[in-house]
C-alpha positions as CSV (number, residue, x, y, z in Angstrom):
1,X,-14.1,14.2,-44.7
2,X,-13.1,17.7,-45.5
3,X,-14.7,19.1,-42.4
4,X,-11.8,16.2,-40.3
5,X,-9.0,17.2,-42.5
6,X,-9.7,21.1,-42.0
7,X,-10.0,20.3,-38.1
8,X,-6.3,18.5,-38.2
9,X,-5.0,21.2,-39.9
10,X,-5.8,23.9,-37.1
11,X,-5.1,21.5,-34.5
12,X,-1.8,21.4,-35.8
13,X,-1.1,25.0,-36.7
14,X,-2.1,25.5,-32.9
15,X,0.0,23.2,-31.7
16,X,-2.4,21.0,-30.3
17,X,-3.6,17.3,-30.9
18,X,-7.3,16.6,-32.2
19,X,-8.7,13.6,-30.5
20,X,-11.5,13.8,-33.1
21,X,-15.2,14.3,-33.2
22,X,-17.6,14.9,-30.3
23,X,-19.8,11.8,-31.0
24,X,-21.8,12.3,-34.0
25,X,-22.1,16.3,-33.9
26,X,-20.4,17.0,-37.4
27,X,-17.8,20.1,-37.1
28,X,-17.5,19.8,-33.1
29,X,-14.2,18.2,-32.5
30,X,-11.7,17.9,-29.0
31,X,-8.4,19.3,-28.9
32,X,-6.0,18.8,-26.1
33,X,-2.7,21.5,-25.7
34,X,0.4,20.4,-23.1
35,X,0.2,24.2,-22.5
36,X,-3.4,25.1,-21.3
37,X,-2.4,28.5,-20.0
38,X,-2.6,29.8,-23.9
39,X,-5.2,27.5,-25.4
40,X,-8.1,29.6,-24.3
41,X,-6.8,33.0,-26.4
42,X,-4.9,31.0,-29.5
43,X,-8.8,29.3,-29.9
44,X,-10.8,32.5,-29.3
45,X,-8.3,34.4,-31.9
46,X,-8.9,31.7,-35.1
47,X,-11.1,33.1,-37.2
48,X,-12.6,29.4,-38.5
49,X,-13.2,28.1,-34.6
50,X,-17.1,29.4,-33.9
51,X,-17.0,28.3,-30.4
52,X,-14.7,26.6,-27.6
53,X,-15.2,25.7,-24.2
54,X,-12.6,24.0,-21.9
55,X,-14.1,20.3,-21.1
56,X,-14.1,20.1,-17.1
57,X,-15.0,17.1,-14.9
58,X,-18.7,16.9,-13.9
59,X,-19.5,15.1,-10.4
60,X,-22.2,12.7,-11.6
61,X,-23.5,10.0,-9.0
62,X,-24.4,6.9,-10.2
63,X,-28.4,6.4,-9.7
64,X,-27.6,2.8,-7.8
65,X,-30.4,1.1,-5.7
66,X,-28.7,0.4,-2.5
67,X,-30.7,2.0,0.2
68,X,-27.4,3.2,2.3
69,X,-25.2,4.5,-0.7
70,X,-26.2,7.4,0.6
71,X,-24.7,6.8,3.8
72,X,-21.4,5.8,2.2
73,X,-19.0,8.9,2.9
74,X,-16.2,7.4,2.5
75,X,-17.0,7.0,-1.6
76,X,-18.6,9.7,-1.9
77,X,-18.5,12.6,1.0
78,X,-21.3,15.1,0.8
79,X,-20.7,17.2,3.8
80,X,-17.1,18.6,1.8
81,X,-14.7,16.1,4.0
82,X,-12.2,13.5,3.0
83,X,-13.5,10.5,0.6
84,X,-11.9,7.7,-1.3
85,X,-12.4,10.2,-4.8
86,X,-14.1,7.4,-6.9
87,X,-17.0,8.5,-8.8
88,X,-15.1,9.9,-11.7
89,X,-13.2,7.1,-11.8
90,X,-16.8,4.9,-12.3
91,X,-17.7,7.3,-14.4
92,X,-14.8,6.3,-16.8
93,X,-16.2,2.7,-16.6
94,X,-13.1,1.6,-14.6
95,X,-15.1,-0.3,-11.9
96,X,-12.8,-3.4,-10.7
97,X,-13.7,-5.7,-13.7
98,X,-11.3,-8.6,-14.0
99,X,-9.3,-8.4,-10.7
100,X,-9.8,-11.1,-8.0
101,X,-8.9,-9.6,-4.3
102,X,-8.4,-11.9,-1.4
103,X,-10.1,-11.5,1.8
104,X,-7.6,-12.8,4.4
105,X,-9.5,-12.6,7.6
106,X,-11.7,-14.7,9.9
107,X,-13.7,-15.8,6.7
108,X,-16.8,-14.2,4.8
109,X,-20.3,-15.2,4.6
110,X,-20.3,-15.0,0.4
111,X,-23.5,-15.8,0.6
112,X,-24.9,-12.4,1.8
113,X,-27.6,-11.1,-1.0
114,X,-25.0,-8.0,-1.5
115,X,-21.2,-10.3,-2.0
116,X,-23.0,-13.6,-3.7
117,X,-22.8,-12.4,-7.1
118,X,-19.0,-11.1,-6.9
119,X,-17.8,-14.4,-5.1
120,X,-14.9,-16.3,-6.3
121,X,-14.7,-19.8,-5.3
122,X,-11.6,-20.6,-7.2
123,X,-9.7,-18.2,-4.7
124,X,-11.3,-19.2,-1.6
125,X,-10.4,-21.6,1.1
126,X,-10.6,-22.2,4.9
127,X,-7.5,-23.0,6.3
128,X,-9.0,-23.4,9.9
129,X,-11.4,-26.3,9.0
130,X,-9.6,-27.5,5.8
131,X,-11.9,-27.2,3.1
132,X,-13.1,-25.1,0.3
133,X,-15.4,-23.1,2.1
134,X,-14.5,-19.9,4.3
135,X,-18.0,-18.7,5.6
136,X,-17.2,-17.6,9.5
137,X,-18.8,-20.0,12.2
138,X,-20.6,-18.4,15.3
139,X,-17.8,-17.6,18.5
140,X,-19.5,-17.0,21.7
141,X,-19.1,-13.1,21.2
142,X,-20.3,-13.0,17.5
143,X,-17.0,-11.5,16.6
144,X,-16.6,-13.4,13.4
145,X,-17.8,-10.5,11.2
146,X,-14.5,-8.8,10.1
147,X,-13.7,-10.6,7.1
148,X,-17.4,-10.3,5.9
149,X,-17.6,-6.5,6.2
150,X,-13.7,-6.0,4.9
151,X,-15.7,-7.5,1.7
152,X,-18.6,-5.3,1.4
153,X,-15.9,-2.4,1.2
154,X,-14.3,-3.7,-1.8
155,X,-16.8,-5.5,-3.7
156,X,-20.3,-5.3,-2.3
157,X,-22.2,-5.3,-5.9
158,X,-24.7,-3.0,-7.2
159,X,-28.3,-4.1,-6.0
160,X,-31.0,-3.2,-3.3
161,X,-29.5,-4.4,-0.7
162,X,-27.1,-2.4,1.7
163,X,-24.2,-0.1,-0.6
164,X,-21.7,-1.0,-2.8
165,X,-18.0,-1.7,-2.8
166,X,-15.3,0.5,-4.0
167,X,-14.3,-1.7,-6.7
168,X,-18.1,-3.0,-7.4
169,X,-17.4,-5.0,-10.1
170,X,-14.4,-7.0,-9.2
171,X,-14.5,-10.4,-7.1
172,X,-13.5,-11.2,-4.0
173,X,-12.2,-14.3,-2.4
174,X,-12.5,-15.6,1.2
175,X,-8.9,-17.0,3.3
176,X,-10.2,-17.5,6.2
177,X,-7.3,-17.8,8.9
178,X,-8.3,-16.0,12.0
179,X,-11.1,-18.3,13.3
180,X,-8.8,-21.0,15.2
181,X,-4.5,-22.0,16.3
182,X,-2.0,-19.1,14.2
183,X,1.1,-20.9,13.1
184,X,3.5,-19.9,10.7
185,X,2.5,-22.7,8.0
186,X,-0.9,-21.2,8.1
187,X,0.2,-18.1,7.3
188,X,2.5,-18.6,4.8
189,X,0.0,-20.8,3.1
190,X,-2.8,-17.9,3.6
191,X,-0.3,-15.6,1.3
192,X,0.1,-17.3,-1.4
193,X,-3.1,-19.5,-1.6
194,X,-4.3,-19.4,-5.0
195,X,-2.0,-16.5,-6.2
196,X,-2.7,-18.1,-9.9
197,X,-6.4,-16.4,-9.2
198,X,-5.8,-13.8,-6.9
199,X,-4.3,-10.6,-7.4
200,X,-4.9,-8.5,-4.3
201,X,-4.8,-9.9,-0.3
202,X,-5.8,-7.6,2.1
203,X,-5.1,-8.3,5.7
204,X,-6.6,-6.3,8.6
205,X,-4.7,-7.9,11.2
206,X,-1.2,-8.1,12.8
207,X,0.6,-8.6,16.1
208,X,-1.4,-7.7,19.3
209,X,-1.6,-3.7,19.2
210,X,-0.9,-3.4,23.7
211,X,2.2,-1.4,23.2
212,X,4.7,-4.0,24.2
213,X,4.5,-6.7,21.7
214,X,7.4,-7.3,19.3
215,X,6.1,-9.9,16.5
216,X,5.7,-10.3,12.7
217,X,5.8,-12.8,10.1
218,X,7.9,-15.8,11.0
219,X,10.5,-17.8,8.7
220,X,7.5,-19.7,6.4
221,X,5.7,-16.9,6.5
222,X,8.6,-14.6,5.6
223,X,9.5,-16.5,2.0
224,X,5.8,-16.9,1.4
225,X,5.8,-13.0,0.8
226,X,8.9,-12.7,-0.9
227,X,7.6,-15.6,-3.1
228,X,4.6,-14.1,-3.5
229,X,5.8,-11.3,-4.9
230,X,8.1,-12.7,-7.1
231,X,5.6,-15.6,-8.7
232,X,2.2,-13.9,-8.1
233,X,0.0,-12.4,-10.9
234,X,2.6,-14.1,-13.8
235,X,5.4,-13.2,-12.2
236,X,3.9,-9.2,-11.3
237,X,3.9,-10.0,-8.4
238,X,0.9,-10.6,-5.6
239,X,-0.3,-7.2,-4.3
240,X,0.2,-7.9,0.1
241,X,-2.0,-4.8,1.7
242,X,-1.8,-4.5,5.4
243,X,-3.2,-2.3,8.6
244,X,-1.1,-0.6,10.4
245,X,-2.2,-1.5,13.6
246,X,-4.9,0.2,16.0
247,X,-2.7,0.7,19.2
248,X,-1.8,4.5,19.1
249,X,-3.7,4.8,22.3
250,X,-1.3,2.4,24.5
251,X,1.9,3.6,22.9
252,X,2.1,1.0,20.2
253,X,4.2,2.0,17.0
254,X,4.1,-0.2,13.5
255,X,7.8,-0.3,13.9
256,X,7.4,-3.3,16.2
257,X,5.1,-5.0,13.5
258,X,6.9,-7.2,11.0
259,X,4.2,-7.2,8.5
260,X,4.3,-3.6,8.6
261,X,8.1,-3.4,8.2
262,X,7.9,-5.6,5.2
263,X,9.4,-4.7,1.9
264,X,6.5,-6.6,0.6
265,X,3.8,-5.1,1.8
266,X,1.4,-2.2,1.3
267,X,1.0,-0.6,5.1
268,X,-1.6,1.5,5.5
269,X,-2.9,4.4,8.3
270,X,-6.4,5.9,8.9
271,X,-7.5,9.3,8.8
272,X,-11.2,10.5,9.8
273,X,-13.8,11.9,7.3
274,X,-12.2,15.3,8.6
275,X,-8.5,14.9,7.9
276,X,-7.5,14.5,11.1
277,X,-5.3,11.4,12.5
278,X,-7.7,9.4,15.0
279,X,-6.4,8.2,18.5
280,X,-5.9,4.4,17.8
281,X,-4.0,5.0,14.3
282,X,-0.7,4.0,15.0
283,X,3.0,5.3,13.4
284,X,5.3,4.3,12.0
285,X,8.7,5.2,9.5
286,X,7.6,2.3,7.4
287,X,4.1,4.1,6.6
288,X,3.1,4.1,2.9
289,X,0.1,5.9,2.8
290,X,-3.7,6.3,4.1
291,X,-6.9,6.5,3.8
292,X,-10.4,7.4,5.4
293,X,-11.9,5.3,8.4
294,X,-13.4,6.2,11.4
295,X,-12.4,8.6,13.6
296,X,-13.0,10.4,17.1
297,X,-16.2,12.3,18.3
298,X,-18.4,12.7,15.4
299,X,-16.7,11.3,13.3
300,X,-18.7,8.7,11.2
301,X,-17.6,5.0,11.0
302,X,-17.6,3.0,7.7
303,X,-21.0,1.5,6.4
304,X,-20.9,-2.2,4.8
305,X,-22.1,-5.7,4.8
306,X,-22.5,-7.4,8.1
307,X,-22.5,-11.2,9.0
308,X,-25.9,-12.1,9.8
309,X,-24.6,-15.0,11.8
310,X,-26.4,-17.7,9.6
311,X,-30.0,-16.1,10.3
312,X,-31.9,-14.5,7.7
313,X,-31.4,-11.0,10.0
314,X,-32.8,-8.1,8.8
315,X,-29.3,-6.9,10.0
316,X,-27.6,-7.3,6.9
317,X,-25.7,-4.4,6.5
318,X,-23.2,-1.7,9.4
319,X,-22.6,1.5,9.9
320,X,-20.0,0.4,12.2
321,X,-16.6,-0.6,10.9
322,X,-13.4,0.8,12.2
323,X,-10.6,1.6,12.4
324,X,-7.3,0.3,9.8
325,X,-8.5,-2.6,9.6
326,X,-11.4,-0.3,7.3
327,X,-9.4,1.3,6.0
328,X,-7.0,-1.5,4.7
329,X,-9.8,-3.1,2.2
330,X,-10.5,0.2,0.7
331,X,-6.7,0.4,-0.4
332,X,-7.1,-3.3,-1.6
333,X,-10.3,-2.3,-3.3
334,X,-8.2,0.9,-4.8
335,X,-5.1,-1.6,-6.4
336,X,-8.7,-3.6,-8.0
337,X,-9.0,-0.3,-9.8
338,X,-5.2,0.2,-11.0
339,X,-5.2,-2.9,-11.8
340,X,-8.3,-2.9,-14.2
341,X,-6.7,0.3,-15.6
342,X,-3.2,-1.5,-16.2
343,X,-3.5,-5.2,-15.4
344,X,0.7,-5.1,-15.5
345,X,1.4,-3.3,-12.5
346,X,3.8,-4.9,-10.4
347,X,3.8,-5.3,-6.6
348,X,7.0,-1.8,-7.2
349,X,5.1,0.1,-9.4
350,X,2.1,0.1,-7.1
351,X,4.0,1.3,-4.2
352,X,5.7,3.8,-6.7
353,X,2.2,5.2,-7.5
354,X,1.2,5.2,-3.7
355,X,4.3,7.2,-2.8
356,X,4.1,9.5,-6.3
357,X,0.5,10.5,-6.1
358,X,-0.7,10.6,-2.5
359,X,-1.6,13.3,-1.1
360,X,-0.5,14.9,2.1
361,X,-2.8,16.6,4.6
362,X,-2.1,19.8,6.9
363,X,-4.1,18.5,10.0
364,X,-3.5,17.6,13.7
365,X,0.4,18.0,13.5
366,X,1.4,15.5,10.8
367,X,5.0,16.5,11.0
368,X,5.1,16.2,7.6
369,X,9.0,16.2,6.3
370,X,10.3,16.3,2.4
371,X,13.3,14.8,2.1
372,X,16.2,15.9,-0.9
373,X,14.4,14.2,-3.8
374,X,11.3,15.7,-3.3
375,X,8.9,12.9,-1.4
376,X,6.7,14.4,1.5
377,X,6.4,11.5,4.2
378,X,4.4,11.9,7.8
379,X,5.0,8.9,10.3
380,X,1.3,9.1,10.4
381,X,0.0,9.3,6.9
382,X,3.1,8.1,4.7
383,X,3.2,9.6,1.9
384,X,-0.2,11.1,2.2
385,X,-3.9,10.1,1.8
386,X,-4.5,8.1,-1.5
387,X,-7.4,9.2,-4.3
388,X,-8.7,6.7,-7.0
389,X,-8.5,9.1,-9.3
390,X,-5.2,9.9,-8.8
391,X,-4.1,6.3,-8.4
392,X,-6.1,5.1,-12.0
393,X,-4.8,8.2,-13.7
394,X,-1.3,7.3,-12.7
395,X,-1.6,3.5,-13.2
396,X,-2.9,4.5,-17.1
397,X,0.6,5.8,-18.3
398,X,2.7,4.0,-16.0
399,X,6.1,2.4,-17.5
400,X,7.0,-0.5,-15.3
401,X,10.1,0.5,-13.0
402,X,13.8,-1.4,-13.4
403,X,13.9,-4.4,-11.6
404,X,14.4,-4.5,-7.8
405,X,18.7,-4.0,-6.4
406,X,19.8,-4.2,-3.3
407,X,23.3,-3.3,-1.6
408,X,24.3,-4.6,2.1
409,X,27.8,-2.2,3.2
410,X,29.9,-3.1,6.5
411,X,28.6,-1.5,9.3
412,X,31.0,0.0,12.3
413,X,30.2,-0.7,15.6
414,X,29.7,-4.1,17.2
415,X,29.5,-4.7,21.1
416,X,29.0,-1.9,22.1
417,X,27.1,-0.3,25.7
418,X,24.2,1.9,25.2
419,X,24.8,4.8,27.6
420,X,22.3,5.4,30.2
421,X,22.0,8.9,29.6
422,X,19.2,10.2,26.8
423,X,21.0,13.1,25.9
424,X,24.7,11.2,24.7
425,X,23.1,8.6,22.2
426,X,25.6,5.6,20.8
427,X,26.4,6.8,17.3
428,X,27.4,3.8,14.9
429,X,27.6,4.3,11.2
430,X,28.2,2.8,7.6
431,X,29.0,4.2,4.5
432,X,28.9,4.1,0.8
433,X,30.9,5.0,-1.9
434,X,29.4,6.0,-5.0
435,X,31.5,3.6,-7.3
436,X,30.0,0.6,-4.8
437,X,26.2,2.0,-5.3
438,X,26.9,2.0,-8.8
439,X,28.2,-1.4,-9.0
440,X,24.9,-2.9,-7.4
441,X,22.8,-0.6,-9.8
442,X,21.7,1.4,-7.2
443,X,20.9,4.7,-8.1
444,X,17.7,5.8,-5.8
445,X,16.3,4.2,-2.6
446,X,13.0,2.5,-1.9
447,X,13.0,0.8,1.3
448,X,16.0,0.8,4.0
449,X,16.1,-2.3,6.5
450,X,17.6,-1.5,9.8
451,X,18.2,-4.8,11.4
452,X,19.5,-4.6,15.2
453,X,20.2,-7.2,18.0
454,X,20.4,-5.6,21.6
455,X,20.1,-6.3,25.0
456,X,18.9,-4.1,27.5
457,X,16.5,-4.6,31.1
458,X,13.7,-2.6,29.5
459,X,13.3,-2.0,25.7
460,X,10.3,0.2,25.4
461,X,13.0,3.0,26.8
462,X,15.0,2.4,23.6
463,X,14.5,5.7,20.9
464,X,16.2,4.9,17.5
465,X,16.9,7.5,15.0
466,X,18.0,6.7,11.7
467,X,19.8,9.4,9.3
468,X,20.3,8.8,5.8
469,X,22.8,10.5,4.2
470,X,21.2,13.6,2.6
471,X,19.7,14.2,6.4
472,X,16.9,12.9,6.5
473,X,15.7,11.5,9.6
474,X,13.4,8.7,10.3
475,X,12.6,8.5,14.4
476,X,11.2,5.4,16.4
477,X,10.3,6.3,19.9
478,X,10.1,4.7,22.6
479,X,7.1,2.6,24.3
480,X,6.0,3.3,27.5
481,X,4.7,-0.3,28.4
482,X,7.1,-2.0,27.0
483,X,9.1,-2.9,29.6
484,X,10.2,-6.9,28.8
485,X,13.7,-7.6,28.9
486,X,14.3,-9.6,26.4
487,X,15.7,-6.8,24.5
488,X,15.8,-7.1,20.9
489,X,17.1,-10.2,18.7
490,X,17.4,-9.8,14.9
491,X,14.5,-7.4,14.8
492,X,14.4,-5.2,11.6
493,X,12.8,-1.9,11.0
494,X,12.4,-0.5,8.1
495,X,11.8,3.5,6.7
496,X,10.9,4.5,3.2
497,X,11.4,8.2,4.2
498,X,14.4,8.3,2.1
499,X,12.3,7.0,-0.6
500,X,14.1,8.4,-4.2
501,X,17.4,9.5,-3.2
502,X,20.6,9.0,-4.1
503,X,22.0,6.0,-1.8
504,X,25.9,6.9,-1.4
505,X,27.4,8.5,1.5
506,X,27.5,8.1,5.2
507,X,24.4,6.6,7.1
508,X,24.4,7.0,10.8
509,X,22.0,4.8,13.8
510,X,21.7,6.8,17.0
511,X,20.5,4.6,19.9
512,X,18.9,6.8,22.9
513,X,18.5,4.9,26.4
514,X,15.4,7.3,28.1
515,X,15.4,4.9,31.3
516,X,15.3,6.9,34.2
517,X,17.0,4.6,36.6
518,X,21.1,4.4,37.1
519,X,21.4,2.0,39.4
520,X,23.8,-0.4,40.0
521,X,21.1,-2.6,39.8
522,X,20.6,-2.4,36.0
523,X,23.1,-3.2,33.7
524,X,23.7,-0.6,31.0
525,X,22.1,-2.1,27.1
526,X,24.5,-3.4,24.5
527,X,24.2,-3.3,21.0
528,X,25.5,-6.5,20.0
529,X,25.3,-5.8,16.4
530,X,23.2,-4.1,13.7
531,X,22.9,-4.1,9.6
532,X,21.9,-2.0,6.9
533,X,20.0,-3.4,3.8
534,X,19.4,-0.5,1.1
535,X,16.6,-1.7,-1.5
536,X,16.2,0.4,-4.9
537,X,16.9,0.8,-8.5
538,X,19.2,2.2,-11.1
539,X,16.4,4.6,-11.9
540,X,17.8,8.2,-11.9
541,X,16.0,11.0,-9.9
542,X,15.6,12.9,-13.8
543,X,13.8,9.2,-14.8
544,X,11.7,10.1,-11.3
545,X,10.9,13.6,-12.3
546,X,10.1,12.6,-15.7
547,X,7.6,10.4,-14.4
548,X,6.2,12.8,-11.8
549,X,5.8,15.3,-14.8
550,X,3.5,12.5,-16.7
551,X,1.8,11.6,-13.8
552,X,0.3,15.2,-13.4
553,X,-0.1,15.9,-17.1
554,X,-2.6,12.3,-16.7
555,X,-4.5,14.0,-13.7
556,X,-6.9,15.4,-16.4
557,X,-8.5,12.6,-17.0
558,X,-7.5,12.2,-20.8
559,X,-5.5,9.1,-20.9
560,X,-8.4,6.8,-19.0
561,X,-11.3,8.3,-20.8
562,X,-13.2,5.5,-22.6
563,X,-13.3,7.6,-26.1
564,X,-9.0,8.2,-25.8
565,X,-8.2,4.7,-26.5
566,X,-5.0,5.3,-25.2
567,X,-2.6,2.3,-23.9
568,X,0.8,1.4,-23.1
569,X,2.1,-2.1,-24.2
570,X,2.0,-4.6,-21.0
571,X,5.4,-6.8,-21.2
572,X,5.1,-10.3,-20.4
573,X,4.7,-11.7,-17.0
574,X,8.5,-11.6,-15.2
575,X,8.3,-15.3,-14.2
576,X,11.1,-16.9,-12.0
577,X,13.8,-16.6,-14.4
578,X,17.6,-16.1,-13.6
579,X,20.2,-14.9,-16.2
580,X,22.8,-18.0,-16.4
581,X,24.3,-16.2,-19.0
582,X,25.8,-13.1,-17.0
583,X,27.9,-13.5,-13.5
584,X,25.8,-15.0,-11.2
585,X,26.2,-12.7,-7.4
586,X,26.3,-14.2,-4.4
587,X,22.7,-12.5,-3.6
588,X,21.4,-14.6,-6.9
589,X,22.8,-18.0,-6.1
590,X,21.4,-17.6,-2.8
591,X,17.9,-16.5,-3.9
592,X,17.6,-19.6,-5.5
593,X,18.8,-21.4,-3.1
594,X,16.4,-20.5,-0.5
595,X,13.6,-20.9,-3.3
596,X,14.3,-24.0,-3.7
597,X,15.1,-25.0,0.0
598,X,11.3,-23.5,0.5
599,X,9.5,-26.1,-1.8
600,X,11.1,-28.9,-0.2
601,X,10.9,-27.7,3.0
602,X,7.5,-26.5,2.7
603,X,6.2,-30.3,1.4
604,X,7.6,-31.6,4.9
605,X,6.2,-28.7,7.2
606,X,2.6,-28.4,5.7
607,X,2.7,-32.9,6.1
608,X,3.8,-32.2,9.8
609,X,1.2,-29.4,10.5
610,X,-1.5,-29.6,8.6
């Protein structure tokens, strides 16, 4: 006892914190200093401290069975490339434990001898045959393996057979959708089926990636995300991970992808074992972050479980997954992880994290651009590539963000022509006065919706660019196979490269027409009318930097450490609940109205479709 009080005393007359004894060696104790630079000489100069040594992190693997662990770069990269940076985060015992993530794909054969044991029934159901049971059914091409090897990534289990998931010791579900008639009901069922019991959907799928195609979630489908978020996880709201679409290589952009654009959704990019951005992965302003996949040339692909088609196949396990759509479950796999760390996170704070901790890359031209309060975003990579570590540490100390605000301002410029010449864009703008920011409680950005009806005799020769008001640009370019004229009808982009500044001021659309032709023949486009939706918080950018400063004090390690016992309260779940105390705004009554309108509307529909 006298040996613990004398070790608090120099702790404190150091200016340090004791986090107490090493185990049972009597007289060995940890300290931790905020300023590390000095702690080395203020313990080598104390005449009753023996011996120090700063405490490092060790790489140690985990000893599992599974025969191609070993081939699993992507967890753990031996050759000095890019990985997912798990192991220390296993090695702190934070291994998916308690989170449920939902396979949304063309179903999952749970059976295999490396998902069984991590299956969740409760989660699972196959919307395509209408029952409880989403194992994939044989196609003529065998293609029905996706969903089974988006599984493997997450949650393959620890055994001797194939490797093992990111998040080995969470459980996944099965939705399968894929295998059979898309309609809207399906989906929006799909997104919130069984959100009491799952946490996490990952979705490696979207509109057709030819270059041309302009599609995304329809009206069900739509409210299904937003209610998703809003009731998920106890009212934390349903974690929506998405691809970002594999159609780099015809010209495609995830601006003309609706899941991608979604305020609601986690859209994620691909980058090789080698840092480098591979030919299919698409771009996009709406890019959150990345991670690794496979890539060009030697690149290696992603190993997993494989759908043995119903045989007892030798073939049980791949070493060829691609692509986002690889990618995509990693991330999901990743949120398992936060999650077990800080079961509270909502769907904000994840995205919060993402943008706060990832990292960006200096490979193959990223044009990576910081905007005024301090985020570093790449059309490419988002905000960067994302690290387990990084995301757990964060996730650890993380104080849930203020609740969601949004602010719609008059925008000038209504039918108006689109010149025909690429180097006079039409200009329209909007802008905001401080006191009117203010008044919605909008003090930084998050996402910006850019919604835009236009007609015009080939759209794929349309280039948008978007300037916030602190100059920073967020560019859509054009599509070389697009060609349709149907032009453009209520289609929204979004950008989160103005991600944490301040919203007030002017905000200007520039529309570029890049067709070659000016014949009489073609009529000149028209912009028949456009809107601005800002989404945010009142959180001051001091509140951001504040955060940013915790977040990199946590990259040590010490707050997720099994022996720190360190935690931050969870509040309660944020159910639906409105205020009827306060003044109700417009935006609230009609919330929930349209809540409302869904569950009767959605009785009728899912009678009618299903």
């Amino acid at each position: 006892e006298e040996v613990n009080k004398k070790a608090e005393a120099i702790a404190k007359s150091l200016g340090m914190k004791n986090l107490g004894q090493v185990g049972e060696l009597v007289g060995h104790y940890v300290f931790t200093s905020h300023d590390y630079s000095n702690a080395d000489n203020a313990l080598h100069d104390h005449s009753e401290i023996e011996w120090h040594a700063q405490q490092e992190i060790l790489l140690r693997d985990k000893r599992f069975p599974d025969p191609l662990y070993k081939d699993q770069w992507h967890l753990h990269n031996k050759q000095g490339g890019q990985d997912c940076n798990v192991t220390g985060v296993w090695a702190n015992n934070i291994t998916g434990r308690g989170v449920v993530v939902a396979v949304v794909d063309d179903g999952v054969q749970w059976t295999h001898p490396d998902l069984k044991d991590n299956y969740c029934p409760e989660g699972s159901f196959d919307l395509n045959s209408d029952d409880d049971d989403p194992s994939p059914e044989p196609d003529k091409d065998d293609e029905n393996k996706h969903g089974t090897r988006c599984a493997g990534e997450i949650a393959a289990v620890v055994n001797d057979v194939c490797g093992v998931g990111i998040a080995y010791q969470a459980r996944f579900s099965g939705i399968r959708i894929l295998d059979g008639p898309m309609t809207d009901s399906i989906e929006a069922t799909a997104f919130n089926k069984h959100m009491d019991v799952n946490d996490v959907y990952s979705c490696s799928w979207g509109p057709e990636d030819d270059g041309k195609t302009v599609d995304g979630p329809r009206s069900l489908a739509q409210i299904a995300l937003k209610h998703g978020v809003l009731a998920g996880r106890e009212g934390f709201g349903s974690i929506f991970v998405v691809a970002s679409g594999n159609g780099a290589s015809k010209g495609d952009n995830c601006n003309y992808d609706g899941y991608a654009n979604s305020i609601y959704t986690i859209t994620i990019a691909a980058v090789d074992e080698f840092g480098y951005t591979p030919s299919y992965a698409e771009e996009c302003t709406s890019m959150l972050a990345s991670t690794v996949s496979s890539g060009n040339g030697r690149s290696r692909s992603i190993c997993t479980t494989d759908w043995t088609m119903g045989h007892n196949s030798k073939d049980r396990c791949t070493y060829e997954h691609t692509g986002t759509s690889a990618a995509t479950p990693l991330v999901a796999g990743m949120v398992a992880l936060m999650l077990e760390a800080r079961p509270c996170l909502s769907w904000r704070d994840v995205q919060h994290i993402f943008a706060m901790t990832a990292i960006p890359l200096d490979k193959n031209k990223s044009k990576w651009e910081k905007n005024s309060a301090g985020y570093t975003h790449s059309n490419n990579h988002g905000f960067g590539v994302l690290s387990s570590w990084r995301l757990v540490n964060a996730a650890k100390v993380w104080e849930p963000v203020p609740w969601l605000t949004s602010l719609k301002p008059t925008c000038e410029g209504t039918n108006l022509v689109i010149p025909m010449d690429s180097s006079a864009p039409l200009v329209v703008t909007a802008t905001i006065f401080k006191t009117e920011s203010n008044g919605h409680l909008l003090s930084t950005l998050e996402h910006i919706l850019i919604t835009v009806t236009i007609d015009h005799h080939s759209r794929g020769n349309l280039r948008f660019v978007f300037i916030c008001p602190n100059g920073t640009r967020s560019m859509i370019p054009t599509r070389q196979k697009d060609t349709s004229d149907a032009g453009l009808t209520d289609w929204t982009f979004s950008t989160v490269k103005c991600w944490g500044e301040k919203p007030f001021g002017k905000y200007q659309l520039k529309i570029f027409d890049t067709s070659k032709t000016k014949t009489l023949k073609v009529k000149a486009g028209k912009l028949h009318s456009w809107s601005l939706t800002l989404y945010g918080s009142q959180m001051t950018h001091s509140e951001l930097m504040d955060r940013r400063s915790l977040i990199t004090q946590a990259m040590s390690g010490e707050f997720i450490s099994p022996d720190s016992n360190y935690t931050v309260t969870c509040p309660l779940g944020q159910p639906l609940n409105f205020d009827v105390t306060g003044a109700i705004s417009e935006r609230t009554i009609k919330l929930v109205a349209m809540l409302s309108c869904f569950f009767v509307f959605w009785g009728l529909y899912y009678t009618l479709e299903m």
